[in-house]
MARLO-621671 format. One record per atom (N, C-alpha, C, O): x, y, z; residue in three letters. Coordinates in pm, whole numbers, plus 50000, padded with zeros to 5 digits. Each point is the difference from the previous one (the first is absolute). Example, Ala and Ser with C-alpha at 12.3 -4.5 7.8 and 13.67 -1.06 7.14 Angstrom:
2
513194943150780ALA/499115011950000ALA/500905012050000ALA/501044999850066ALA/498615010749862SER/500825011950006SER/499235010950073SER/500515011150017SER/
//
This chain:
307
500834988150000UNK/499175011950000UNK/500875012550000UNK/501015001050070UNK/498485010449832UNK/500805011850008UNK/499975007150224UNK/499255001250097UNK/502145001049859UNK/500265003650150UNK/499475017750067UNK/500805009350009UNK/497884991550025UNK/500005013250072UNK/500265005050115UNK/499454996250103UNK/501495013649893UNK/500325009850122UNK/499195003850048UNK/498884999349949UNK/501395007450197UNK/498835008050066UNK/500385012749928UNK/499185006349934UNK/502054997350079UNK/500565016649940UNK/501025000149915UNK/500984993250029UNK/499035012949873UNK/500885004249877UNK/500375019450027UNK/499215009449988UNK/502114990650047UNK/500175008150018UNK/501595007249832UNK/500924995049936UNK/498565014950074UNK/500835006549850UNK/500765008650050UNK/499605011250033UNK/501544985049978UNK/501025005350022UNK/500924998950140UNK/499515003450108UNK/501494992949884UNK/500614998150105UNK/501175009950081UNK/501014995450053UNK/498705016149945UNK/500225012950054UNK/499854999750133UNK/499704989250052UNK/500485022850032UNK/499664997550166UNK/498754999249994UNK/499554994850102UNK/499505008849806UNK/498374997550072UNK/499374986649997UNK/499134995350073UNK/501674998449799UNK/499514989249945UNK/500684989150087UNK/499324990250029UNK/502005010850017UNK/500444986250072UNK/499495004250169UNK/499814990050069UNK/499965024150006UNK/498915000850112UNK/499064992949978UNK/499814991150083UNK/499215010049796UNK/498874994050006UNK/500074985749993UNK/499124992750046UNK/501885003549901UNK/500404987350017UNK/500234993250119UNK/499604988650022UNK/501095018850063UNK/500534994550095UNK/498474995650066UNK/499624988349999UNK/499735020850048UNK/498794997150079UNK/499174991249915UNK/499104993950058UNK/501005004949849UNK/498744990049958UNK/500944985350027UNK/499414990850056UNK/501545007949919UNK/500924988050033UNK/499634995250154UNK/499494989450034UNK/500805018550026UNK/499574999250141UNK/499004993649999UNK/500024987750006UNK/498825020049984UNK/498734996850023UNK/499384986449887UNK/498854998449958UNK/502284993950018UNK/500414980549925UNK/499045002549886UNK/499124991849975UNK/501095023349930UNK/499484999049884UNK/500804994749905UNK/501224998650010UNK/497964997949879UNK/501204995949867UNK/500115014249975UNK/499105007950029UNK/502004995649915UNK/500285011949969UNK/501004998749854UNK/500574989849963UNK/499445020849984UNK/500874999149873UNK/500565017649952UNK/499175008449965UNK/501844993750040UNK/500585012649978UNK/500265001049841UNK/500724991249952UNK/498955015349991UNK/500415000549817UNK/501165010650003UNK/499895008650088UNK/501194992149831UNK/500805011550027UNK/501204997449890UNK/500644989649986UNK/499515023549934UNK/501495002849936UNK/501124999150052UNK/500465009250067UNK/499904984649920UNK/501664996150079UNK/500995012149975UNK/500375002649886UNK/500105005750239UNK/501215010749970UNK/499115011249957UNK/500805009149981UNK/497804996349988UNK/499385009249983UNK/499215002050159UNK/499764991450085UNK/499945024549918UNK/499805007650153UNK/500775009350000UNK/501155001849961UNK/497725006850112UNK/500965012150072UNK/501034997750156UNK/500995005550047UNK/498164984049991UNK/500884992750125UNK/501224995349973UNK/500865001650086UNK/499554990349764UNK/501244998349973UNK/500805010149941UNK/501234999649997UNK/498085009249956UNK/500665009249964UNK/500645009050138UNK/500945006949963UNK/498884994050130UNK/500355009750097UNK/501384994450055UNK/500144988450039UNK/500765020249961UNK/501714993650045UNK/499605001250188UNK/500184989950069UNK/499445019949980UNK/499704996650172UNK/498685010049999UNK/499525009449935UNK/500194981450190UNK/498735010450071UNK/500004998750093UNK/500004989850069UNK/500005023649962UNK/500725008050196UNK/498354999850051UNK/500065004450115UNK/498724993049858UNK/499145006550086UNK/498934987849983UNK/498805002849988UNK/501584985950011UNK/499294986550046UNK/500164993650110UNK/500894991750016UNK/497965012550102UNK/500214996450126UNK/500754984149988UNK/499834991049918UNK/500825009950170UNK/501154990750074UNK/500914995049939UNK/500254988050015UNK/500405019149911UNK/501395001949932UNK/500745010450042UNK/500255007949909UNK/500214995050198UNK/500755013050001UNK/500875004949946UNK/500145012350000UNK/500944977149923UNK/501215003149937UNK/499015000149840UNK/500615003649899UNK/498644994450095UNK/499014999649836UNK/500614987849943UNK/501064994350026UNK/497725002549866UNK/500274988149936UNK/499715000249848UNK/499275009149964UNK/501134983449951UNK/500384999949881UNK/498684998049905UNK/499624994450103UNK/499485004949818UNK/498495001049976UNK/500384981849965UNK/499294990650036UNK/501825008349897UNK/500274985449964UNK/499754988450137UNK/499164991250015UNK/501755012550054UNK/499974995150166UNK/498555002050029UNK/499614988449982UNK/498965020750061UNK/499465001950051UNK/498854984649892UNK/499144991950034UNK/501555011649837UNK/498824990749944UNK/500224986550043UNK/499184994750074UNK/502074997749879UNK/500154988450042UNK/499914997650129UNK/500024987850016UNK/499865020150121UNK/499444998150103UNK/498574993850005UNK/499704989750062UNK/499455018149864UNK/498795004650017UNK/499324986349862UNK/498804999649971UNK/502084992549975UNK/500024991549906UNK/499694986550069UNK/499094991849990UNK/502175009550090UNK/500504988050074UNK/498834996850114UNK/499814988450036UNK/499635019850006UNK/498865003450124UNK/498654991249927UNK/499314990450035UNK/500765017949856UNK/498464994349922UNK/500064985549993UNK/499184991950044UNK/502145005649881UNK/500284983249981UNK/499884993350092UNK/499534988749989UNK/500945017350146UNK/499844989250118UNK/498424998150013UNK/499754991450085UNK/499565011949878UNK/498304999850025UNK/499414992949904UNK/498775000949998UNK/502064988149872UNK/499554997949936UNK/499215001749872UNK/499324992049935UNK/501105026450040UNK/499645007649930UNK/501174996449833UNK/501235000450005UNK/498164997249900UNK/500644991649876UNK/500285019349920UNK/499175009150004UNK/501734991149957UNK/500085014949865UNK/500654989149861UNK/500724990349976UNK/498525018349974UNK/500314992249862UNK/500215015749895UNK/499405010849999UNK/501764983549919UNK/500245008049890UNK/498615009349897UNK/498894994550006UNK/501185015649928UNK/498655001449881UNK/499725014550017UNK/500235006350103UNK/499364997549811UNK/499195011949965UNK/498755003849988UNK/499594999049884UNK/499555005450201UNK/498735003250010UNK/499545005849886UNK/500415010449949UNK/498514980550002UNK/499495002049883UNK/498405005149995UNK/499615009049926UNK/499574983950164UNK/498455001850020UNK/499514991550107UNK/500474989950051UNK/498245018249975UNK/499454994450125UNK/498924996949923UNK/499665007649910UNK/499574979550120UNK/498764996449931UNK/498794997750150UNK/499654989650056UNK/499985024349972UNK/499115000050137UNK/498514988549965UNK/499534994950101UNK/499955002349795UNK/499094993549976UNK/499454989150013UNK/498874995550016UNK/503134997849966UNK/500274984349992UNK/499544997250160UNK/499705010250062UNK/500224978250003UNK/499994995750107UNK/500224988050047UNK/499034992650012UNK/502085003450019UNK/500905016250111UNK/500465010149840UNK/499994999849877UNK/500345007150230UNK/501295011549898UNK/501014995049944UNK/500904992850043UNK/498845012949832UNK/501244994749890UNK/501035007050028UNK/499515010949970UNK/501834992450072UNK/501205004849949UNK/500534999949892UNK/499964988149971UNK/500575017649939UNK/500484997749869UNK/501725005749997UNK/500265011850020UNK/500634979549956UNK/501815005549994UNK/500274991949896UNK/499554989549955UNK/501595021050009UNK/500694992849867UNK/500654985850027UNK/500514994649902UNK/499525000150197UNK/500074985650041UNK/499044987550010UNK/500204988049984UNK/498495020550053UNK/498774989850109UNK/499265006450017UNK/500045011750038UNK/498704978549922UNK/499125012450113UNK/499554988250113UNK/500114987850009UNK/499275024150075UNK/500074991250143UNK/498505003550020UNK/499575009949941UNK/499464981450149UNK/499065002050093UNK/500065003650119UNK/500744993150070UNK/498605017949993UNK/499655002950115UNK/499005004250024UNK/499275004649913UNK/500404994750228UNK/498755006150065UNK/499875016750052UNK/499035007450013UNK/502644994750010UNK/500115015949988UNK/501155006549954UNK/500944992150008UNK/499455020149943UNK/500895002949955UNK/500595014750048UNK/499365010350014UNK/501944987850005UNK/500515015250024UNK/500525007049977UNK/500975000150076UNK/499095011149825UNK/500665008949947UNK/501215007950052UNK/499945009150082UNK/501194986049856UNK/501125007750114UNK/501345005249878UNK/501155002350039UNK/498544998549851UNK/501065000449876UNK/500765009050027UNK/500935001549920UNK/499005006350180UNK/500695020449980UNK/499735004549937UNK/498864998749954UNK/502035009950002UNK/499565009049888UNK/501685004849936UNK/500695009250044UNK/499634982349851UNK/501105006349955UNK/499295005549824UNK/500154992749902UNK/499155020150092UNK/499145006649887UNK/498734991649996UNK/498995003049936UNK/501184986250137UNK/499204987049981UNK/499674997849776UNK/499065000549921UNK/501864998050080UNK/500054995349876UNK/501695003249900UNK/500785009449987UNK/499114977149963UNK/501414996949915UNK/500325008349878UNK/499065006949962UNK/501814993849981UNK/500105008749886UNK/499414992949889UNK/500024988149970UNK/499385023649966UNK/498734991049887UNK/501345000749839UNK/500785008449954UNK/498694974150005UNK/500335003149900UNK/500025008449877UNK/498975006649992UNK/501784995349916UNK/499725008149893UNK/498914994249929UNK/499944988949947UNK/499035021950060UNK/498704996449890UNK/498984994650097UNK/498904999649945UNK/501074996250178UNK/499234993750096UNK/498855006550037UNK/498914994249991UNK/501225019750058UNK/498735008349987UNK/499435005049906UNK/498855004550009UNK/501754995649899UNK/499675004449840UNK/498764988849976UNK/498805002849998UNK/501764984549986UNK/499384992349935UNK/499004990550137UNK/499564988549990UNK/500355019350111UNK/499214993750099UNK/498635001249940UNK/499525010349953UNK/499694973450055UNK/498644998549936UNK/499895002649826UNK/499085002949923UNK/501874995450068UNK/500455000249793UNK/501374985449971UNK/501065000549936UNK/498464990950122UNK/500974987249976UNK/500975000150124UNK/501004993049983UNK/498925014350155UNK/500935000850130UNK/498874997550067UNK/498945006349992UNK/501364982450090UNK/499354995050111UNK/500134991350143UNK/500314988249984UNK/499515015650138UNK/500454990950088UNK/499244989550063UNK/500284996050113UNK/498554998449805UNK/499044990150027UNK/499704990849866UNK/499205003149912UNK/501604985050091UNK/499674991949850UNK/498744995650017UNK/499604996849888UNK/499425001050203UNK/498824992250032UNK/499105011850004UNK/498774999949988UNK/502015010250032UNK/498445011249949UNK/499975001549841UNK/499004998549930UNK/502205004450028UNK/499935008149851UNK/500484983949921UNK/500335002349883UNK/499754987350140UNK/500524988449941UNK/498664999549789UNK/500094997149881UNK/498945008350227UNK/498724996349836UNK/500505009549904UNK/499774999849879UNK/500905008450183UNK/500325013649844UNK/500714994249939UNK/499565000149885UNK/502014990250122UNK/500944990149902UNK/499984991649929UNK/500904994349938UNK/497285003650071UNK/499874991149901UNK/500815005949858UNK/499975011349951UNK/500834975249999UNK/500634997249908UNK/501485009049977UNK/500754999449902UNK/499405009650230UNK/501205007950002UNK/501324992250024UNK/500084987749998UNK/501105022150027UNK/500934995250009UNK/500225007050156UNK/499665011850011UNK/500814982450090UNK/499925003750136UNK/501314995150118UNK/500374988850034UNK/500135025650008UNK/501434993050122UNK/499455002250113UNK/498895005050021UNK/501874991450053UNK/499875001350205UNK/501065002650043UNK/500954993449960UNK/499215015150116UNK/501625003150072UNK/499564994150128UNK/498885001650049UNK/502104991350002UNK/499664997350150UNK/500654990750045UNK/500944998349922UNK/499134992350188UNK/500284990650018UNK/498514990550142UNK/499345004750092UNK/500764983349860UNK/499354990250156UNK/498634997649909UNK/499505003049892UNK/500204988250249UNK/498494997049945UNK/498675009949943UNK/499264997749904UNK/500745010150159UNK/499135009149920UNK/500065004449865UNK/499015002849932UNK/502674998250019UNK/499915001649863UNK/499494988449920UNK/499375000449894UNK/501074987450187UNK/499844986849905UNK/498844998750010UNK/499605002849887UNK/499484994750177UNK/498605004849970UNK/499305006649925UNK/498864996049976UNK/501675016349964UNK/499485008049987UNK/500124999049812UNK/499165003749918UNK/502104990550062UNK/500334997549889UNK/499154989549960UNK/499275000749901UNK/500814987550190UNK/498904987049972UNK/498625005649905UNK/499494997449891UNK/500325010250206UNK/498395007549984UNK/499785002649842UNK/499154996349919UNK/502125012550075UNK/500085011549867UNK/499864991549898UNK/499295005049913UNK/501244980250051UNK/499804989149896UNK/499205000149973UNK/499874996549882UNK/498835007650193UNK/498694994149966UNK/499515009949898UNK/498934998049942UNK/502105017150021UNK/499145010949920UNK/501415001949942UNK/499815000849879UNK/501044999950135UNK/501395007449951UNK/500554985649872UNK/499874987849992UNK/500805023449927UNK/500574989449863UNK/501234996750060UNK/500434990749932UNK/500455011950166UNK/501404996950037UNK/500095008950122UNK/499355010250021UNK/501274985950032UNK/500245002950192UNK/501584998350004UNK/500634990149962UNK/499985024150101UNK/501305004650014UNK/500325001150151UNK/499735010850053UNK/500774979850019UNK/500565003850164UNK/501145007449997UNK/500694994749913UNK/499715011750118UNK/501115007150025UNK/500324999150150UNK/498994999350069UNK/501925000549983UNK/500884997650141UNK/501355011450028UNK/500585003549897UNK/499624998750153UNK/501615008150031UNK/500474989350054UNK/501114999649947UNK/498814988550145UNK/500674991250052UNK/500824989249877UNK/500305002949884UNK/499894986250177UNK/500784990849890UNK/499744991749979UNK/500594992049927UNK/497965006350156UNK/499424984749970UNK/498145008550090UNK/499875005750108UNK/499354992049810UNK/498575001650042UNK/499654990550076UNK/499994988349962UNK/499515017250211UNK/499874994350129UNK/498444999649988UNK/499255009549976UNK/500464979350043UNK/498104994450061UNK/500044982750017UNK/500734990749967UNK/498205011250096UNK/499804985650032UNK/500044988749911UNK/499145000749912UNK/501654988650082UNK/499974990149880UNK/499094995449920UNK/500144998849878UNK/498764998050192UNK/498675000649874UNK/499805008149951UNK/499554998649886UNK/500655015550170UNK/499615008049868UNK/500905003649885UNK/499685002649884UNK/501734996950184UNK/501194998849883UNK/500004986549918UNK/500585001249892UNK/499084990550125UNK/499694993449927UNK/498935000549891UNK/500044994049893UNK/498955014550153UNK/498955002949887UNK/500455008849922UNK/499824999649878UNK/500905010550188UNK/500735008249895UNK/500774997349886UNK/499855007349902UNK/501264979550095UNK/500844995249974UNK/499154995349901UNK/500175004449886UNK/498664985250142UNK/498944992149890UNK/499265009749930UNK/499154994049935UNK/500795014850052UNK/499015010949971UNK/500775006049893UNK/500955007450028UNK/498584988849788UNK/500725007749878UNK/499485014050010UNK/500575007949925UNK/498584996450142UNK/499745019350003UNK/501165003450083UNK/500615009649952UNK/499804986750135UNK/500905007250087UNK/501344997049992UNK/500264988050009UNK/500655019449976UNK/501215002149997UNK/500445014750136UNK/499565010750042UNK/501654979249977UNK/500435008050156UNK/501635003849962UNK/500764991749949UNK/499565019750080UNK/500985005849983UNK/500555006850073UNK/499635011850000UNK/501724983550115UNK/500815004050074UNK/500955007450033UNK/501064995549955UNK/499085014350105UNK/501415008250016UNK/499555015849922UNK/500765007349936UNK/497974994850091UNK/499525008549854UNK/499215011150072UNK/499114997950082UNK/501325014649875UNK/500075013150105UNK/498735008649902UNK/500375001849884UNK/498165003850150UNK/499485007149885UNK/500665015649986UNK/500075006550104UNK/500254997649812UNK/500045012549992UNK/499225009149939UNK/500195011850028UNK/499144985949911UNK/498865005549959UNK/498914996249925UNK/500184989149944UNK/498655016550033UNK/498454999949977UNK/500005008649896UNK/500345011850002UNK/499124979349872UNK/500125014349856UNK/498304996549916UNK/499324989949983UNK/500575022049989UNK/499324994049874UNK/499055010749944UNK/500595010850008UNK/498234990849942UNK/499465014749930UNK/498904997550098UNK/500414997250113UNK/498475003149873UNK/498665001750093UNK/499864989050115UNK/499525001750112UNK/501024986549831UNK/499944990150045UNK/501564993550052UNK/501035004649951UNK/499004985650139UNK/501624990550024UNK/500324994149848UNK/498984995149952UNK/502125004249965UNK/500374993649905UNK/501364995650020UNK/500494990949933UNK/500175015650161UNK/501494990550018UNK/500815002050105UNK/500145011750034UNK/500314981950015UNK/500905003550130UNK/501575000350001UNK/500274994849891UNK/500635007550155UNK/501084999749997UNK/500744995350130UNK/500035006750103UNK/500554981049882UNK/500164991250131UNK/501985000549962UNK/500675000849896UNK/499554998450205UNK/501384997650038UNK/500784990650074UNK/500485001750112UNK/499614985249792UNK/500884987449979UNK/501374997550049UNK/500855008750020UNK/499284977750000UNK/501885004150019UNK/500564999949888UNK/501175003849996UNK/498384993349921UNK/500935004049858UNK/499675010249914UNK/500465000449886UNK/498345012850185UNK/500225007749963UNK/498235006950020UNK/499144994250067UNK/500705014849883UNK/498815006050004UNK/499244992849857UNK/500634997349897UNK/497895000550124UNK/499404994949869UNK/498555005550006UNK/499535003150109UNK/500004997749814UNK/498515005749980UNK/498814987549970UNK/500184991349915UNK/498835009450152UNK/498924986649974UNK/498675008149956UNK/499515009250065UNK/500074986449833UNK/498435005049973UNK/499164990950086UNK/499594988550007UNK/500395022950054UNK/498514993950088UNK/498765011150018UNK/500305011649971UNK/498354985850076UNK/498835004649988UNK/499935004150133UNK/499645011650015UNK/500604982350083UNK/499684999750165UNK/501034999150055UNK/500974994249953UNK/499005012250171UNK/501694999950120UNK/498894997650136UNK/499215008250045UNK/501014979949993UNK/499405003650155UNK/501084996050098UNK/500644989650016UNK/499365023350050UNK/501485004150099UNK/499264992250157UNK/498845000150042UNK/502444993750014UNK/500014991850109UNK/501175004050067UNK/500754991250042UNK/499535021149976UNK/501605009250008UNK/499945008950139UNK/500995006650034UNK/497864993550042UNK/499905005250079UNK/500035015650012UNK/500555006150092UNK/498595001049772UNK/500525012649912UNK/498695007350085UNK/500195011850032UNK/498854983749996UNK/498465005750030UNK/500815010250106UNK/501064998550059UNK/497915013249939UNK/500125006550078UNK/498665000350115UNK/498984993149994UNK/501265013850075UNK/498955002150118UNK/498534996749993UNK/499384991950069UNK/500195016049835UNK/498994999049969UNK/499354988649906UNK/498824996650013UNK/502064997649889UNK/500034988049948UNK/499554991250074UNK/498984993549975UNK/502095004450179UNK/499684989850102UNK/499465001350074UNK/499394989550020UNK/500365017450046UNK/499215000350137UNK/498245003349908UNK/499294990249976UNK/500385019549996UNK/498655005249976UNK/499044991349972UNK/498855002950029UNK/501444984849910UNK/498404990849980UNK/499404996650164UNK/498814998950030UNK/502504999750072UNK/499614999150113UNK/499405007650108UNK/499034997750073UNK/502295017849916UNK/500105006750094UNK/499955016149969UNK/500515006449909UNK/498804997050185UNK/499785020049934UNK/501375007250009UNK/500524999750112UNK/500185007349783UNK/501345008850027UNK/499965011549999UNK/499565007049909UNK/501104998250238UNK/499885015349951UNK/500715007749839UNK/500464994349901UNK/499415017150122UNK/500795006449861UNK/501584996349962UNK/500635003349899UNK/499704990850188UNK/501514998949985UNK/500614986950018UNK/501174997950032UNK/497684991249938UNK/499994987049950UNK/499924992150137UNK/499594988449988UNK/500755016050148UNK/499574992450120UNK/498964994150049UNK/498975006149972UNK/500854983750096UNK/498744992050006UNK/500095004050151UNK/500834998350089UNK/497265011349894UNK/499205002550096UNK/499824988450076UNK/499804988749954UNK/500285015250195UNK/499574986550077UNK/499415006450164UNK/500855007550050UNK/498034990950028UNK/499725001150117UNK/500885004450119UNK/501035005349957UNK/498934994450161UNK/501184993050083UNK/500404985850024UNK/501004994250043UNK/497835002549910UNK/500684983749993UNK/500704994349894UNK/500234988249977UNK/500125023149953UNK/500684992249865UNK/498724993249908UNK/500244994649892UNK/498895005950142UNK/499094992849868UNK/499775009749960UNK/499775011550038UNK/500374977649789UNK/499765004449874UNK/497895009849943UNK/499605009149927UNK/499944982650150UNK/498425001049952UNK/499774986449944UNK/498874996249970UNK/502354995450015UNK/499524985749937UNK/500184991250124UNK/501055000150065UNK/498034993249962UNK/500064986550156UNK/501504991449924UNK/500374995849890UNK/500235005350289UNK/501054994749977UNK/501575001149898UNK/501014993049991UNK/498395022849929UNK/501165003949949UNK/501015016250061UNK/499515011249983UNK/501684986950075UNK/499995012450093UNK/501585004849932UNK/500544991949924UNK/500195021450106UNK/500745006149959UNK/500855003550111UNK/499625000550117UNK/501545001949841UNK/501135001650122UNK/501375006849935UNK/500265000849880UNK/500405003050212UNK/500705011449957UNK/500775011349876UNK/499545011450006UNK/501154987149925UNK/500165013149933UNK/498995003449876UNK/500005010149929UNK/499224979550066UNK/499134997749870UNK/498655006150061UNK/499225004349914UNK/500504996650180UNK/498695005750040UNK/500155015850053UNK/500965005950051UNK/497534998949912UNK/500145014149991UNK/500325007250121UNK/498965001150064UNK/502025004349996UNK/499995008750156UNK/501045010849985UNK/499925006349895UNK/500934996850178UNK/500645015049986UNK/501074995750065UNK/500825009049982UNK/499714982250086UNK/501244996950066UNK/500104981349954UNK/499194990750009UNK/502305010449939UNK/500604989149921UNK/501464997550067UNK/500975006149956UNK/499204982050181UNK/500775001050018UNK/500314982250039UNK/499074992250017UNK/502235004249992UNK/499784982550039UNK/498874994050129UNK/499404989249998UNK/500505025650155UNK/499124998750098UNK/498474996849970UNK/499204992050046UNK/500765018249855UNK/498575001349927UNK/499324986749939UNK/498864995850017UNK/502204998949906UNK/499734988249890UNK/499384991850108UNK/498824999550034UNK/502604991950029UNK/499854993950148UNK/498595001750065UNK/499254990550022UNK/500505020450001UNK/498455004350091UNK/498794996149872UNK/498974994450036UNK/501205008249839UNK/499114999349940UNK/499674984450003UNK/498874996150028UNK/502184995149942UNK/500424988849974UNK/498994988950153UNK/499134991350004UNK/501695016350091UNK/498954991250097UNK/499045003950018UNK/499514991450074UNK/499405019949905UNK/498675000749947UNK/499544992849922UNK/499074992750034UNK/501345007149865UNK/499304990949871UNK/499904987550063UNK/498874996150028UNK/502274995650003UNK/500144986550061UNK/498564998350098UNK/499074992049993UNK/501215019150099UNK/499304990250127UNK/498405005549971UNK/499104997450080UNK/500635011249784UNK/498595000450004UNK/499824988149863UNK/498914994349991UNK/502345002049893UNK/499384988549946UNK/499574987550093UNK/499104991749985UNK/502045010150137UNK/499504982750073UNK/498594999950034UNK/499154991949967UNK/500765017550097UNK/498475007350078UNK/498894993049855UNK/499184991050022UNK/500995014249862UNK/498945000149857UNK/500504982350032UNK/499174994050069UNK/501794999549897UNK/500094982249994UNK/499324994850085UNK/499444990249951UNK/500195011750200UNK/499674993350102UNK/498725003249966UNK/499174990949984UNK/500465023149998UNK/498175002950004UNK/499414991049899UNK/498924994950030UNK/501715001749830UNK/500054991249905UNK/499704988150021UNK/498944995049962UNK/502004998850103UNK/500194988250075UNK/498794994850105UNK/499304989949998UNK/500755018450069UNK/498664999250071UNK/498354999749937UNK/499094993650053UNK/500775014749825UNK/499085001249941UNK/499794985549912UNK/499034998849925UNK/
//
């Protein structure tokens, strides 16, 4: 049986491994999603004004503390890039460029570094004109096209599966050196004459007149151009509003509004530090936000539970 968590928490920052910690405690399954070496916590060389450090500590040091804490509680982090929340499904879908996962609640803790990646060339141009980050929404427009995926993990391989059913030829693209997912589905890939998968391969750009007509990808043996009709990006490029909004209300400046309890307005979906809307952004803050969210998701699991 697919395995559901009680909490899926996004991002493993100080709010996200706080909230962790306490739900560990309190003998939840727990699961941390998180960019490895991305944060403003790793980014910081010391910080003089985090109670009980007096000599200050290193943002690197403070994380793997605060890492090591969660783990002892049985709390699992796994590699991936937050892709979508599917509030409908039940439980809750998670969606990462790795997996998606089930849970019963989820907690928003990404930070905020612009909260969004640098967009490819042609990406907003051609957003909703052959650029897309959902193959299972826009998959019926390819009938008989020619169609790539940037990405890597199960969700892409899926997603490509899907696209066979309308697309004339299916293009994976990877930056890695070998395309990572679960063996049955690499195996369908492998059996599958629409799809062809292509490794080590960087996009650089999105071209074409009204519509997508060609991309320009960057090979190890060199830069090459592919006619294709469709690009659906799995790159972790969305910005703020891309991701959060089917769920959660943002103020003007892409932050997700939330109560004092950190909820979203969606049961069981709540928000926590630099990503949610307030006026002071500091590691104390995250932390405080972080064990709010926690101990009012446990509060939403048990009332659940009980019901």
């Amino acid at each position: 049986m697919e395995k559901v968590y009680d909490m899926v928490i996004v991002g493993g920052g100080p709010a996200g491994l706080t909230a962790a910690i306490y739900a560990g405690r309190a003998n939840l399954k727990v699961l941390v999603i998180e960019i490895p070496g991305r944060g403003s916590l790793l980014s910081a060389h010391k910080i003089d004004n985090y109670p009980g450090f007096p000599e200050g500590i290193t943002g690197k040091e403070l994380y793997d503390l605060k890492r090591k804490q969660a783990q002892k509680y049985g709390v699992e982090i796994e590699e991936g890039i937050f892709l979508e929340l599917d509030i409908f499904d039940s439980p809750k879908l998670v969606k990462t460029t790795n997996k998606n996962y089930r849970t019963k609640s989820v907690i928003i803790a990404s930070g905020w570094n612009k909260n969004s990646l640098d967009k490819i060339v042609g990406e907003v141009e051609f957003l909703g004109k052959g650029v897309s980050y959902c193959a299972t929404c826009d998959g019926a427009f390819t009938k008989g096209l020619s169609v790539s995926l940037f990405g890597q993990g199960e969700e892409v391989a899926r997603e490509a599966l899907f696209l066979t059913r309308y697309a004339k030829n299916v293009f994976i693209f990877t930056e890695e050196n070998e395309f990572q997912c679960d063996r049955v589905l690499h195996a369908s890939l492998t059996e599958n004459d629409k799809i062809e998968v292509i490794t080590g391969a960087v996009l650089k750009k999105i071209d074409g007149s009204r519509y997508v007509e060609k991309i320009l990808v960057e090979e190890r043996l060199g830069e090459k151009l592919y006619d294709v009709d469709y690009v659906f990006l799995y790159l972790g490029t969305k910005n703020s509003q891309e991701l959060f909004s089917t769920f959660a209300k943002l103020d003007e400046h892409g932050y997700i509004v939330t109560n004092d309890k950190m909820e979203t307005g969606i049961d069981g979906v709540y928000a926590a530090g630099d990503v949610r809307s307030k006026s002071v952004r500091q590691v104390t803050t995250a932390v405080a936000d972080g064990t709010i969210a926690s101990m009012e998701a446990i509060k939403y699991l048990l009332k659940n539970d009980k019901n």
